[in-house]
Predicted model as a PDB file, atoms N, CA, C, CB and O in Angstrom, pLDDT in the B-factor column:
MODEL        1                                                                  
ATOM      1  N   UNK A   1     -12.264  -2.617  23.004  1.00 52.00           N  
ATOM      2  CA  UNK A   1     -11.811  -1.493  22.204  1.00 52.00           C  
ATOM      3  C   UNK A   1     -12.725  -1.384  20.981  1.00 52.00           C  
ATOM      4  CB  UNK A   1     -10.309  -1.662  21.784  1.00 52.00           C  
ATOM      5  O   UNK A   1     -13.350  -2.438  20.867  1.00 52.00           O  
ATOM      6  N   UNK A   2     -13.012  -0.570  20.098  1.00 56.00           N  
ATOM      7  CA  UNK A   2     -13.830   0.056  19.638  1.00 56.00           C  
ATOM      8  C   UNK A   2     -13.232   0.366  18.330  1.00 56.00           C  
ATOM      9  CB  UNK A   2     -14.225   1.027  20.450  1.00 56.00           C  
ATOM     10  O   UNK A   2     -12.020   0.188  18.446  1.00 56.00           O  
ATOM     11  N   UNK A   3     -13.430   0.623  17.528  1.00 61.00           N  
ATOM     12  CA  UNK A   3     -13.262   1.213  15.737  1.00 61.00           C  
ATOM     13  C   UNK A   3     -13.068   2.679  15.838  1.00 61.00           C  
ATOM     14  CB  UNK A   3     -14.836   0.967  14.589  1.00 61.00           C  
ATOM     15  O   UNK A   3     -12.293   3.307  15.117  1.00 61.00           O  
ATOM     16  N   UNK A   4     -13.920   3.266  16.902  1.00 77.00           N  
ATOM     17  CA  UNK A   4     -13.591   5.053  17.457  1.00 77.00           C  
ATOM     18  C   UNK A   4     -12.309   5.325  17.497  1.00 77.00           C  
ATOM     19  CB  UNK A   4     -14.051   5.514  19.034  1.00 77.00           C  
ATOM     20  O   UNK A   4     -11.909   6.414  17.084  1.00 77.00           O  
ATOM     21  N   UNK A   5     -11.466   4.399  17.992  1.00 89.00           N  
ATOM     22  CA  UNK A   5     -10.056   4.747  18.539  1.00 89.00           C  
ATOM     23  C   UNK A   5      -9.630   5.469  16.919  1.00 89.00           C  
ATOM     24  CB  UNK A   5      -8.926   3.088  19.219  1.00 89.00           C  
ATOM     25  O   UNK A   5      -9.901   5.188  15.751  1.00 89.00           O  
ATOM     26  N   UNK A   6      -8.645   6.764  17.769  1.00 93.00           N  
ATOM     27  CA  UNK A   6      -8.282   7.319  16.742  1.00 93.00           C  
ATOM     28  C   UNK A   6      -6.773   6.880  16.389  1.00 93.00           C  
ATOM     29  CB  UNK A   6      -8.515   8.701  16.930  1.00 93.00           C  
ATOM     30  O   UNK A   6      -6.376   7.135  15.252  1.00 93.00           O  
ATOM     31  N   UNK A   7      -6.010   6.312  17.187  1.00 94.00           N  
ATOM     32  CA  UNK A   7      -4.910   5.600  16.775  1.00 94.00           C  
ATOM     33  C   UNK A   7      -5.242   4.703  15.702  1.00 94.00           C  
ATOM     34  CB  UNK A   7      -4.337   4.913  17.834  1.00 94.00           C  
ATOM     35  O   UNK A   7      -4.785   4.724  14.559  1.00 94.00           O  
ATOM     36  N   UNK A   8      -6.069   3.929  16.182  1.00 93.00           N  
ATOM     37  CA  UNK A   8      -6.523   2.947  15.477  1.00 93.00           C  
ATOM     38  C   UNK A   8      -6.940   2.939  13.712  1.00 93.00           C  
ATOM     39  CB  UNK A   8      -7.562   2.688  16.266  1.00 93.00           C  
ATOM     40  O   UNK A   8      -6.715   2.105  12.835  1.00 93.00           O  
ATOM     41  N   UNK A   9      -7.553   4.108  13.695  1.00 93.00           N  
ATOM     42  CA  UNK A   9      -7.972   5.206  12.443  1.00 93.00           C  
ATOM     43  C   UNK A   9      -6.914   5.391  11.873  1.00 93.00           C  
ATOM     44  CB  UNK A   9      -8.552   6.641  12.762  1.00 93.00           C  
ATOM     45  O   UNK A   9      -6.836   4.930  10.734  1.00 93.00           O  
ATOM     46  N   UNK A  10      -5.889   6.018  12.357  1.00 96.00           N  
ATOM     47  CA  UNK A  10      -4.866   6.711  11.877  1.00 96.00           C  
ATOM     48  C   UNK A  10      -3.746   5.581  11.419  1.00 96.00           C  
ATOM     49  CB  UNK A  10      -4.389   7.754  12.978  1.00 96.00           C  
ATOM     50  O   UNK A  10      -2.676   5.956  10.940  1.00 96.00           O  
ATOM     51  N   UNK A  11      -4.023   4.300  11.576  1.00 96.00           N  
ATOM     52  CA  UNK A  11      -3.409   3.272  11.135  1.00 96.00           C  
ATOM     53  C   UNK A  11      -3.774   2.574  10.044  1.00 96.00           C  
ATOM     54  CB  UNK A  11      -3.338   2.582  11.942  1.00 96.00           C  
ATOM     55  O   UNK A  11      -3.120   1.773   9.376  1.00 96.00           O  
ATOM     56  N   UNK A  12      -4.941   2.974   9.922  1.00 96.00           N  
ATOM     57  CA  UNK A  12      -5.642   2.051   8.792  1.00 96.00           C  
ATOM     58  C   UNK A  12      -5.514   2.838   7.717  1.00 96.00           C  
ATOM     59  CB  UNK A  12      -7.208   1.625   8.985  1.00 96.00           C  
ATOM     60  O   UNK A  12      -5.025   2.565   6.621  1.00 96.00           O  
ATOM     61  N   UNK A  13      -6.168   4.212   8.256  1.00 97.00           N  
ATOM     62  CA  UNK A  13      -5.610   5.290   6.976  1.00 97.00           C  
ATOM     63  C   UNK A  13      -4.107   5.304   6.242  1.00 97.00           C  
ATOM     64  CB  UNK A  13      -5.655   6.777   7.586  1.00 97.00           C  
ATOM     65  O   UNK A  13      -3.958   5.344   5.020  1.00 97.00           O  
ATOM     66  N   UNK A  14      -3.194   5.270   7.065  1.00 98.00           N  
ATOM     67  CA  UNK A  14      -2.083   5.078   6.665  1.00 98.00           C  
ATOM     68  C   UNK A  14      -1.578   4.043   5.727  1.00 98.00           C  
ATOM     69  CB  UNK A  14      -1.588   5.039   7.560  1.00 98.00           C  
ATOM     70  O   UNK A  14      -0.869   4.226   4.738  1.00 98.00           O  
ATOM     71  N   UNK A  15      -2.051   2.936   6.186  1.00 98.00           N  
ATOM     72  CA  UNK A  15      -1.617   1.990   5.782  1.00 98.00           C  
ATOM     73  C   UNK A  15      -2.390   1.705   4.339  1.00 98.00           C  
ATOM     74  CB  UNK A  15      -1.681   1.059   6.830  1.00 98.00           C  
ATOM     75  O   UNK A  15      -1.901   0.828   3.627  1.00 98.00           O  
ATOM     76  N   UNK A  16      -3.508   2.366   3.901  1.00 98.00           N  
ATOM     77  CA  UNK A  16      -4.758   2.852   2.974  1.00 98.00           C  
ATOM     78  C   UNK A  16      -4.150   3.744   1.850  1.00 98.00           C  
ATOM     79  CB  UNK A  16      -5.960   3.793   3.876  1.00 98.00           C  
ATOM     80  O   UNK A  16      -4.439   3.564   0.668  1.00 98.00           O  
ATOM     81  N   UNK A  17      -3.348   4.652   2.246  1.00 98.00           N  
ATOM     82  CA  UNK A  17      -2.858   5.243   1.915  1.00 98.00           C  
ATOM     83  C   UNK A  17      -1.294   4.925   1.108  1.00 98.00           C  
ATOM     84  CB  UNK A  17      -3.085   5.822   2.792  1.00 98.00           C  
ATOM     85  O   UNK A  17      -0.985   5.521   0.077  1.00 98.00           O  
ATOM     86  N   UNK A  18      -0.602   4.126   1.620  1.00 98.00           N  
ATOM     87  CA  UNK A  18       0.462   3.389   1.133  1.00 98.00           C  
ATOM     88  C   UNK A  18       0.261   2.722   0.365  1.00 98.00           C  
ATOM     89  CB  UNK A  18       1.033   2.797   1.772  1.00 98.00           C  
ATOM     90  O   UNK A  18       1.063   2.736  -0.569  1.00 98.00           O  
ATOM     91  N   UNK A  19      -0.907   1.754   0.293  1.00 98.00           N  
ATOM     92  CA  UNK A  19      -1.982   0.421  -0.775  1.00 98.00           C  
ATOM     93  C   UNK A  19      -1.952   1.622  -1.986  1.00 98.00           C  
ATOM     94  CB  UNK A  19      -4.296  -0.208   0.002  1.00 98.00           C  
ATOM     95  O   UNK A  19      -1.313   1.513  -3.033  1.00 98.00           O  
ATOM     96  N   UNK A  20      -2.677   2.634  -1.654  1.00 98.00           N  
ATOM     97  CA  UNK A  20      -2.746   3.147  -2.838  1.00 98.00           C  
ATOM     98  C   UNK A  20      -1.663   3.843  -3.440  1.00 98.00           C  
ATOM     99  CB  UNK A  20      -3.669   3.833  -2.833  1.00 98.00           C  
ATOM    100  O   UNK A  20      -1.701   3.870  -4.671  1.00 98.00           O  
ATOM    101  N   UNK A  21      -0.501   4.536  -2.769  1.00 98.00           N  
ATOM    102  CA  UNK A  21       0.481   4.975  -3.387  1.00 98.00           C  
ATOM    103  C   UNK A  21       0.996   3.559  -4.257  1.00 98.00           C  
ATOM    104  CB  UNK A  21       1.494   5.678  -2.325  1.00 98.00           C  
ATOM    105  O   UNK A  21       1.224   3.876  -5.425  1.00 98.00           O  
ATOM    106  N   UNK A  22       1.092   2.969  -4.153  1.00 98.00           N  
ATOM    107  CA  UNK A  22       1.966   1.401  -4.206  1.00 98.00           C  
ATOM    108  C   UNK A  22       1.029   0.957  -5.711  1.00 98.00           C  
ATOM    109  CB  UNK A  22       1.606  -0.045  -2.340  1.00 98.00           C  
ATOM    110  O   UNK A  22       1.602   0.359  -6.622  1.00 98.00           O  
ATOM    111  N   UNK A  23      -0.169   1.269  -5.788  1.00 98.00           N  
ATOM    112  CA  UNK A  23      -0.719   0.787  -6.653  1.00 98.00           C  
ATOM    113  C   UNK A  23      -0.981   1.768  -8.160  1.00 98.00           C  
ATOM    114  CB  UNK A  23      -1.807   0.335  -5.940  1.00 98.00           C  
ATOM    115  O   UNK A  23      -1.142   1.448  -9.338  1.00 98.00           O  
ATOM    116  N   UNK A  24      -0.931   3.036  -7.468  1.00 97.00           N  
ATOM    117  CA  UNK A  24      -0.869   4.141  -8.325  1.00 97.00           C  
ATOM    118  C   UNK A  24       0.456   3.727  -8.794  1.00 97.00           C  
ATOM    119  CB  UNK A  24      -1.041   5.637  -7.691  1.00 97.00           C  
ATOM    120  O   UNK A  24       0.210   3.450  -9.968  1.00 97.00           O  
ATOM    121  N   UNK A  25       1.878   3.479  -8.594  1.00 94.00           N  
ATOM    122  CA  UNK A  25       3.103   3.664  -9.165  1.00 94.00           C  
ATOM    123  C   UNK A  25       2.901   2.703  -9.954  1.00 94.00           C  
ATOM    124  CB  UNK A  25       4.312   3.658  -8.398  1.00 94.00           C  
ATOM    125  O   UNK A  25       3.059   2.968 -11.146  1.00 94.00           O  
ATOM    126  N   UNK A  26       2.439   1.108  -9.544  1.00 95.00           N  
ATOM    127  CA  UNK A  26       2.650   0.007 -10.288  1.00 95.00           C  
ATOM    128  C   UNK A  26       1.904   0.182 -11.508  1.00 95.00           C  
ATOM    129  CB  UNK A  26       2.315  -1.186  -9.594  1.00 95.00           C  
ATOM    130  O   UNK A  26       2.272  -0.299 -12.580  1.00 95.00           O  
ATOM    131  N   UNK A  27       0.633   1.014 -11.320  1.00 94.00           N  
ATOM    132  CA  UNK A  27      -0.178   1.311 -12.949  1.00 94.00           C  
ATOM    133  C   UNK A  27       0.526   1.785 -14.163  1.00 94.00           C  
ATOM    134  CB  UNK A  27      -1.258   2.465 -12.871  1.00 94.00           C  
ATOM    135  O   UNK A  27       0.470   1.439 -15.343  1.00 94.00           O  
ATOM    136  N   UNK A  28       1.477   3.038 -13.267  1.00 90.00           N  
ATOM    137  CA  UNK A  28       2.357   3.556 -14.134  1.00 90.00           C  
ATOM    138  C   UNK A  28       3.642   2.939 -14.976  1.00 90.00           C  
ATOM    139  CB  UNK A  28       2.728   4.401 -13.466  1.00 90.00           C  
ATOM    140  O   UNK A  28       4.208   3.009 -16.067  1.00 90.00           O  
ATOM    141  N   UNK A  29       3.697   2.291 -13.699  1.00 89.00           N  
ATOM    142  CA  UNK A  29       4.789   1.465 -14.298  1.00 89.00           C  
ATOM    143  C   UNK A  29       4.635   0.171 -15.926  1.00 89.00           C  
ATOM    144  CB  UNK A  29       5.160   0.606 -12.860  1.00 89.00           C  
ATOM    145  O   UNK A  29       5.234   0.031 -16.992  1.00 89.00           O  
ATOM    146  N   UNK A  30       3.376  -0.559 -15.154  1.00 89.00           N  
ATOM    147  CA  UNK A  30       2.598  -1.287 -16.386  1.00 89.00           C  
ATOM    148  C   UNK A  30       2.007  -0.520 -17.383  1.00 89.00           C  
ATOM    149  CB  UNK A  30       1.503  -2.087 -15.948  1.00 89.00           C  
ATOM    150  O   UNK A  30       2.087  -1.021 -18.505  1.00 89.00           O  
ATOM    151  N   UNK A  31       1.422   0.576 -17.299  1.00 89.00           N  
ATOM    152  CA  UNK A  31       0.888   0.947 -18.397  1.00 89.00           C  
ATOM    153  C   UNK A  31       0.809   2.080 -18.820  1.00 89.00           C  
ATOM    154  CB  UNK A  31      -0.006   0.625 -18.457  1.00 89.00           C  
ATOM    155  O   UNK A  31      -0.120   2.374 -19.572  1.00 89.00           O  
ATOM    156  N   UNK A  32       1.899   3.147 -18.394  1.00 81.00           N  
ATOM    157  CA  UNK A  32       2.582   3.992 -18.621  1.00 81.00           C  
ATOM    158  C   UNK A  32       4.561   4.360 -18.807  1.00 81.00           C  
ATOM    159  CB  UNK A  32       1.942   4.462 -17.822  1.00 81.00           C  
ATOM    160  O   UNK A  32       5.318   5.328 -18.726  1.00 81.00           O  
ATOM    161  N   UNK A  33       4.614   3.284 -19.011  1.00 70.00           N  
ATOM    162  CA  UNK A  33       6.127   3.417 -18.417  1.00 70.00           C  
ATOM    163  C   UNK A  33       7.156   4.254 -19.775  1.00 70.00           C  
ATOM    164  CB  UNK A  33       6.827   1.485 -18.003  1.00 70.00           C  
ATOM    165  O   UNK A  33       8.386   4.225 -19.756  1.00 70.00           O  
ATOM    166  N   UNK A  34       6.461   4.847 -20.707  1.00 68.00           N  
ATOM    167  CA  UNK A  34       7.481   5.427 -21.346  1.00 68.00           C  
ATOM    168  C   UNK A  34       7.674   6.761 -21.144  1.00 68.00           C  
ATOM    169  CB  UNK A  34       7.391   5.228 -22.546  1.00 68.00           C  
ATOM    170  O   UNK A  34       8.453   7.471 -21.781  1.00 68.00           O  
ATOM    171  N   UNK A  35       6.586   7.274 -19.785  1.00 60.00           N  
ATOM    172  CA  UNK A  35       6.920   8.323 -18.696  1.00 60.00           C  
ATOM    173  C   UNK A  35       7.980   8.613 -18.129  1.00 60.00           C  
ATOM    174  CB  UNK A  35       6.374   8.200 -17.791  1.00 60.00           C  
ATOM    175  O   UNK A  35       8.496   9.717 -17.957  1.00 60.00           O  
ATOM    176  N   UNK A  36       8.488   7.072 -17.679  1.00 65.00           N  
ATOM    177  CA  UNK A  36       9.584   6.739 -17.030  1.00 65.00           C  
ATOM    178  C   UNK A  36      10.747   7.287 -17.519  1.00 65.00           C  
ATOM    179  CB  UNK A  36       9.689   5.502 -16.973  1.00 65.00           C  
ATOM    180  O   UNK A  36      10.747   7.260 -18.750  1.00 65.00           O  
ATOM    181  N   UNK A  37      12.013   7.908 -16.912  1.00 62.00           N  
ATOM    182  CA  UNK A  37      12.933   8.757 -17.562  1.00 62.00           C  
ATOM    183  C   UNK A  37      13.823   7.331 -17.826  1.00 62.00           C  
ATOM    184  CB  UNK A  37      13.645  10.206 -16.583  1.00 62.00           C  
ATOM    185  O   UNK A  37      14.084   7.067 -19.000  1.00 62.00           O  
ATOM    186  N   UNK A  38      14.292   6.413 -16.767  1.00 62.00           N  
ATOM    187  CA  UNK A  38      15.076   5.976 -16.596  1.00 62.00           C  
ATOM    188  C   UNK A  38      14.816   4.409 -16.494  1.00 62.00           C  
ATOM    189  CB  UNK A  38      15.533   6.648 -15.772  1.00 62.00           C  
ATOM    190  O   UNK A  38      14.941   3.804 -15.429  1.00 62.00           O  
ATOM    191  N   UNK A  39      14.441   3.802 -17.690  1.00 65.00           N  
ATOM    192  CA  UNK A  39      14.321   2.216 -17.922  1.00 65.00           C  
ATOM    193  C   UNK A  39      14.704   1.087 -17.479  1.00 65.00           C  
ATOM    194  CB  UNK A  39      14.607   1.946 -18.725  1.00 65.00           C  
ATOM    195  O   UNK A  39      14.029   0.058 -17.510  1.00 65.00           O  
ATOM    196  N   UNK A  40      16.465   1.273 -16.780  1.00 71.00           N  
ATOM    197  CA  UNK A  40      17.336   0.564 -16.655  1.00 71.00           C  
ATOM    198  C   UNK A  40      16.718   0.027 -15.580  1.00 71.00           C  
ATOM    199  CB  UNK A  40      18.570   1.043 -16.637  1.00 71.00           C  
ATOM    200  O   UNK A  40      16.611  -1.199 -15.576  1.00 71.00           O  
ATOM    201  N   UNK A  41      16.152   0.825 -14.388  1.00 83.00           N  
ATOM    202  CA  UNK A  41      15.728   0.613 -13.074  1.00 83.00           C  
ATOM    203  C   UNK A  41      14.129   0.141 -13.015  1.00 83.00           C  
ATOM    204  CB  UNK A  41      15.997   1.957 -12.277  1.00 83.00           C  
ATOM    205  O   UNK A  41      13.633   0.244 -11.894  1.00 83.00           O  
ATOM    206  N   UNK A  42      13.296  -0.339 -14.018  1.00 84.00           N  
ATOM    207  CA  UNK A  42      12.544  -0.639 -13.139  1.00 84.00           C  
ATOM    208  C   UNK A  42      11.580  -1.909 -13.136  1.00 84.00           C  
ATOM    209  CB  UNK A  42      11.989   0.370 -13.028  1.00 84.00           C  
ATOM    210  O   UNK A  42      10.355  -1.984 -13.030  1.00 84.00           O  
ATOM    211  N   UNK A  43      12.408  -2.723 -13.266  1.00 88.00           N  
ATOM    212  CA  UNK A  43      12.251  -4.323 -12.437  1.00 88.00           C  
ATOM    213  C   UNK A  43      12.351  -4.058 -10.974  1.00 88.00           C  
ATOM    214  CB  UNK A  43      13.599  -5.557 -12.827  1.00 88.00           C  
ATOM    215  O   UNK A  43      11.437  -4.353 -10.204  1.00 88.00           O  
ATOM    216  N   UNK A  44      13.371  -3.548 -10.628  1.00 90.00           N  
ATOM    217  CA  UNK A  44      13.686  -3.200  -9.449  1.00 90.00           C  
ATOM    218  C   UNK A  44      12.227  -2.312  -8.725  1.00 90.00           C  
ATOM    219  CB  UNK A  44      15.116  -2.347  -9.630  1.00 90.00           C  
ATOM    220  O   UNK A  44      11.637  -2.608  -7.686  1.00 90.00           O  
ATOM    221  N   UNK A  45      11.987  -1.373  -9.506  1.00 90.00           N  
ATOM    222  CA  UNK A  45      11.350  -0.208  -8.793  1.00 90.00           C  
ATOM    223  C   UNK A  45       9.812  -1.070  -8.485  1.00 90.00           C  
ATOM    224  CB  UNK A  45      11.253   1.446  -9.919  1.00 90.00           C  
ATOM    225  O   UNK A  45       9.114  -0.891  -7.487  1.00 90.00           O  
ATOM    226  N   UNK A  46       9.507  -2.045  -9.634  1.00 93.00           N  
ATOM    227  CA  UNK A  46       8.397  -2.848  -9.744  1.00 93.00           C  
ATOM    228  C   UNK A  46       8.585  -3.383  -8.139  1.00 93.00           C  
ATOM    229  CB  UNK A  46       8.450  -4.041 -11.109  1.00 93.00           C  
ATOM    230  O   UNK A  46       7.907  -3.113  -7.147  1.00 93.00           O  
ATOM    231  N   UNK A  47       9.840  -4.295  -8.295  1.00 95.00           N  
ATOM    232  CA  UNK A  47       9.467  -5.083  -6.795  1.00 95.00           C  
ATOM    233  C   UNK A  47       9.292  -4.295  -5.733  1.00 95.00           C  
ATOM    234  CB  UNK A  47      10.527  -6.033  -6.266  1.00 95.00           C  
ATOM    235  O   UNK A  47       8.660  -4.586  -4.717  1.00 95.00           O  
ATOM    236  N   UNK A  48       9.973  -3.074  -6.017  1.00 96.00           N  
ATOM    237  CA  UNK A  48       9.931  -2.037  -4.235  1.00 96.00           C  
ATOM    238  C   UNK A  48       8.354  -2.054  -3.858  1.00 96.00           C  
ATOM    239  CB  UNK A  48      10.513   0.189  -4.380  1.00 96.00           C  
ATOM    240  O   UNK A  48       7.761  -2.505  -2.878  1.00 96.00           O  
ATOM    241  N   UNK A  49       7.858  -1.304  -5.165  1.00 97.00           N  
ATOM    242  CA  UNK A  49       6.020  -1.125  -5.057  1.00 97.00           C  
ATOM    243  C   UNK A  49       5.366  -2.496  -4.725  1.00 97.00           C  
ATOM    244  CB  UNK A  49       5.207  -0.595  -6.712  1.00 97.00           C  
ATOM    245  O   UNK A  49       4.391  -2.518  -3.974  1.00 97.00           O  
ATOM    246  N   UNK A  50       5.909  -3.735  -5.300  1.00 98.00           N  
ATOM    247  CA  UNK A  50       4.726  -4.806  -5.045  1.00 98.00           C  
ATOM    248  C   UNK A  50       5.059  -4.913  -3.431  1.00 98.00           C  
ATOM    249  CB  UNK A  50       4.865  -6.518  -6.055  1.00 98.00           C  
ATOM    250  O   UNK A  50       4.155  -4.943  -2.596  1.00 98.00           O  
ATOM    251  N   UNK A  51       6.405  -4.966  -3.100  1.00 98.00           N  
ATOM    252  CA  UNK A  51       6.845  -5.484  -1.784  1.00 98.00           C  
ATOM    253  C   UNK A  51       5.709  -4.795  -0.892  1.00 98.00           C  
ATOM    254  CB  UNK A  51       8.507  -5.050  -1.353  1.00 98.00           C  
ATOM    255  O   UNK A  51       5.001  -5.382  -0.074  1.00 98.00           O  
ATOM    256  N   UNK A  52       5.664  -2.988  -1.317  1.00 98.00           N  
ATOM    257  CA  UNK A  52       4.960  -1.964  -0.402  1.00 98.00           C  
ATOM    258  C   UNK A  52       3.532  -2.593  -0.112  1.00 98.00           C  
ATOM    259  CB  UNK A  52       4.825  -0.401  -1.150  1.00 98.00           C  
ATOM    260  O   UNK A  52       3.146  -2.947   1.002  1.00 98.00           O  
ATOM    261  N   UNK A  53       2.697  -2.686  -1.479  1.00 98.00           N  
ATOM    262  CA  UNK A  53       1.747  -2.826  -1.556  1.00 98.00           C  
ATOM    263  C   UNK A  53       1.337  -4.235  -0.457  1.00 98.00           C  
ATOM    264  CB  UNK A  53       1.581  -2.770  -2.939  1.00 98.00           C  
ATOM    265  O   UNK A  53       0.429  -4.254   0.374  1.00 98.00           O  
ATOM    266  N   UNK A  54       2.191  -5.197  -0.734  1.00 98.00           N  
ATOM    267  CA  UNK A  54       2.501  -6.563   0.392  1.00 98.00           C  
ATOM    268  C   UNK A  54       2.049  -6.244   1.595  1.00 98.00           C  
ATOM    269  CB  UNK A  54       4.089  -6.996   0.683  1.00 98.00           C  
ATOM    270  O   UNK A  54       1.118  -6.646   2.293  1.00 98.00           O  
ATOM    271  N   UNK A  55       3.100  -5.234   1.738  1.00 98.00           N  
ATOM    272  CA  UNK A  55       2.742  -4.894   3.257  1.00 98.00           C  
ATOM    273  C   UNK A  55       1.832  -3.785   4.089  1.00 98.00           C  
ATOM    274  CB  UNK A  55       3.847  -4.670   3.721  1.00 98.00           C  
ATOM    275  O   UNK A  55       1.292  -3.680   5.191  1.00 98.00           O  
ATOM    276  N   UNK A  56       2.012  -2.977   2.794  1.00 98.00           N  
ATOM    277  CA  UNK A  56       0.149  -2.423   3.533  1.00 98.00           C  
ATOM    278  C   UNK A  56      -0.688  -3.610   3.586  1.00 98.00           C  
ATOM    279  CB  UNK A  56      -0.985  -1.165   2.365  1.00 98.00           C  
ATOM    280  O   UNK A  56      -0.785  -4.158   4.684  1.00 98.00           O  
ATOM    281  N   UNK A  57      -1.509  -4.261   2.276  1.00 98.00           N  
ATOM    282  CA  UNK A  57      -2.328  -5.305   2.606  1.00 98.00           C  
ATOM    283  C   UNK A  57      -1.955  -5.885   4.041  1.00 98.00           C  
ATOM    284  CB  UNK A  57      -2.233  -6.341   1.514  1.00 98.00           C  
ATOM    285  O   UNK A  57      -2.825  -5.772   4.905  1.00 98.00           O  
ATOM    286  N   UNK A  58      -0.648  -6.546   4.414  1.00 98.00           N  
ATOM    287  CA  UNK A  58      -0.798  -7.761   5.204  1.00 98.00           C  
ATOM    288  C   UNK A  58      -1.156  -6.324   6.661  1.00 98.00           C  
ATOM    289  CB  UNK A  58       1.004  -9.192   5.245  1.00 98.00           C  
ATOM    290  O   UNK A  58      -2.328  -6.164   7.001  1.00 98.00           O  
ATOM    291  N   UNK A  59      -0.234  -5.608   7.214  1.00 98.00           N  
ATOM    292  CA  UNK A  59      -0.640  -4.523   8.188  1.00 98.00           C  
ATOM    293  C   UNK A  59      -2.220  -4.239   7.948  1.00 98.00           C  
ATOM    294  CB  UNK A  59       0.297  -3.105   7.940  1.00 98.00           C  
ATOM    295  O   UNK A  59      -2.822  -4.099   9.012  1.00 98.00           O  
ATOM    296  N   UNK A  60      -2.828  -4.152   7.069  1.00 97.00           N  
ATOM    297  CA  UNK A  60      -4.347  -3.838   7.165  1.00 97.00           C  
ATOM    298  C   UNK A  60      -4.666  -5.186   7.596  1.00 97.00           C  
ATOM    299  CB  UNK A  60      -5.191  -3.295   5.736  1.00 97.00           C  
ATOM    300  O   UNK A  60      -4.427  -5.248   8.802  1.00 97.00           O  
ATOM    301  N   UNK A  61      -5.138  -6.397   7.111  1.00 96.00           N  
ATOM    302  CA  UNK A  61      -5.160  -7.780   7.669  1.00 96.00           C  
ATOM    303  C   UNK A  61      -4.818  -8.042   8.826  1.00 96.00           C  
ATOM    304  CB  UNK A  61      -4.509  -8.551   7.081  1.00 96.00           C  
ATOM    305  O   UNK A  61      -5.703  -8.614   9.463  1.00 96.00           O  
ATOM    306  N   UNK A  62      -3.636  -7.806   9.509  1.00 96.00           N  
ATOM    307  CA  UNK A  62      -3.347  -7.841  11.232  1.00 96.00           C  
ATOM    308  C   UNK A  62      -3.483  -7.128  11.835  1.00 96.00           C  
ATOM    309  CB  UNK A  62      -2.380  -8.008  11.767  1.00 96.00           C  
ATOM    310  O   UNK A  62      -3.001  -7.250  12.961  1.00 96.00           O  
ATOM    311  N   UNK A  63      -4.441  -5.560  11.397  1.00 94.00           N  
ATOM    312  CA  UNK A  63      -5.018  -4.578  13.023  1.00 94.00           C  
ATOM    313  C   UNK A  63      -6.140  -5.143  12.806  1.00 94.00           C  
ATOM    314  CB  UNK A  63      -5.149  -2.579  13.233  1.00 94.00           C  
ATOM    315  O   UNK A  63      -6.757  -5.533  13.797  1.00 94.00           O  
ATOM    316  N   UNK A  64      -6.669  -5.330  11.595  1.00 92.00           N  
ATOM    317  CA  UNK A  64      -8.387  -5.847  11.551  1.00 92.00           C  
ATOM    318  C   UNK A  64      -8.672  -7.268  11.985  1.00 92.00           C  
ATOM    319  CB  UNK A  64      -9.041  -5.815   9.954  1.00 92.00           C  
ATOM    320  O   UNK A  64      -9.821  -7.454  12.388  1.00 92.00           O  
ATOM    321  N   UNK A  65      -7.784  -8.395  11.984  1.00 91.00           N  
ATOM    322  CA  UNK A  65      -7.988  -9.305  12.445  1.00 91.00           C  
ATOM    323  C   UNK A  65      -7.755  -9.299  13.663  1.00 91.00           C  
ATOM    324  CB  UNK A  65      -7.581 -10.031  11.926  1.00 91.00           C  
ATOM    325  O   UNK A  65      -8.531 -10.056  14.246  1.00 91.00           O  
ATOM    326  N   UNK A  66      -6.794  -8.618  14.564  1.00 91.00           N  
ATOM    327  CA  UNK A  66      -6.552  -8.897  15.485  1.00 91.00           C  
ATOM    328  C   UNK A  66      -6.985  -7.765  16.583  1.00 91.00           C  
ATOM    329  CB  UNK A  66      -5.394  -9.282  15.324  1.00 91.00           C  
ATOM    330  O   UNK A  66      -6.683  -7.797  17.776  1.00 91.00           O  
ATOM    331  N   UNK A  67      -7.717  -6.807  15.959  1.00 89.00           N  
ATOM    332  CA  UNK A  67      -8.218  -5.556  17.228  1.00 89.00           C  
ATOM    333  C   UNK A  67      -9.458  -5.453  16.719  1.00 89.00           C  
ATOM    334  CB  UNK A  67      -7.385  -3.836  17.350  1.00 89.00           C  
ATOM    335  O   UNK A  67     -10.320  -5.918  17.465  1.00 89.00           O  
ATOM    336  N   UNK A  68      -9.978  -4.846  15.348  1.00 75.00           N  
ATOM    337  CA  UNK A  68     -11.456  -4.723  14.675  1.00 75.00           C  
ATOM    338  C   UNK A  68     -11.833  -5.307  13.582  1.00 75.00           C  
ATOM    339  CB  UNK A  68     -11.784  -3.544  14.354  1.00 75.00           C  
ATOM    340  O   UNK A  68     -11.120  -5.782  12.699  1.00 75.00           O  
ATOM    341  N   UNK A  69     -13.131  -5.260  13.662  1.00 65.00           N  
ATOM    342  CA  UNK A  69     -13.776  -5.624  12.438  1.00 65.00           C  
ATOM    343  C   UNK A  69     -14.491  -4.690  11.648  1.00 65.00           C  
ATOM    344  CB  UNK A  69     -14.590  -6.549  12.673  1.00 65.00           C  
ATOM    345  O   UNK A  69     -15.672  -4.771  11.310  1.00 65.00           O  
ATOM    346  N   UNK A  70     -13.993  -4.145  11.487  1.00 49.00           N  
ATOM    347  CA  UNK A  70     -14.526  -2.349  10.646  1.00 49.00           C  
ATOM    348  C   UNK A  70     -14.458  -2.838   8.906  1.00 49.00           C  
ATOM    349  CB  UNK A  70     -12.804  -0.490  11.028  1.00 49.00           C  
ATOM    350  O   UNK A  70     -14.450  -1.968   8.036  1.00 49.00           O  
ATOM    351  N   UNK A  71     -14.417  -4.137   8.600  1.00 45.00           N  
ATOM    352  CA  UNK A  71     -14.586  -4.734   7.155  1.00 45.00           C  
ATOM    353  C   UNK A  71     -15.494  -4.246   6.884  1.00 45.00           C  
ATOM    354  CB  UNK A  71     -14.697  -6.075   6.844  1.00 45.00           C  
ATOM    355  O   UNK A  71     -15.998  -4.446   5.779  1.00 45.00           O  
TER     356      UNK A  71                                                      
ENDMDL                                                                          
END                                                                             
């Protein structure tokens, strides 16, 4: 199998795409947070994003280790 595959594409993107949503919020959160309407919540909201960010990384790490090497 090949790096062409467009499934394959469309997984990495995705998952590329989540890394960065996940990392865009956490910026905000650290170093914007008096944006934030609602204070009470976000320890919480922190862990949702790191958790996300977790798991894009580790999903990017197990199609590339285990189908391509498109590093």
């Amino acid at each position: 199998m090949n790096s062409d595959n467009h499934f394959y594409r469309a997984a990495i993107k995705s998952y590329e795409a989540q890394r960065e949503e996940a990392i865009a919020t956490l910026n905000l959160y650290f170093y914007n947070s008096v944006g934030i309407a609602d204070h009470s919540q976000v320890l919480d909201e922190i862990k949702k994003w790191t958790s996300k960010l977790a798991e894009a990384n580790e999903n990017l790490t197990v199609l590339r280790e285990y189908f391509f090497t498109d590093r």
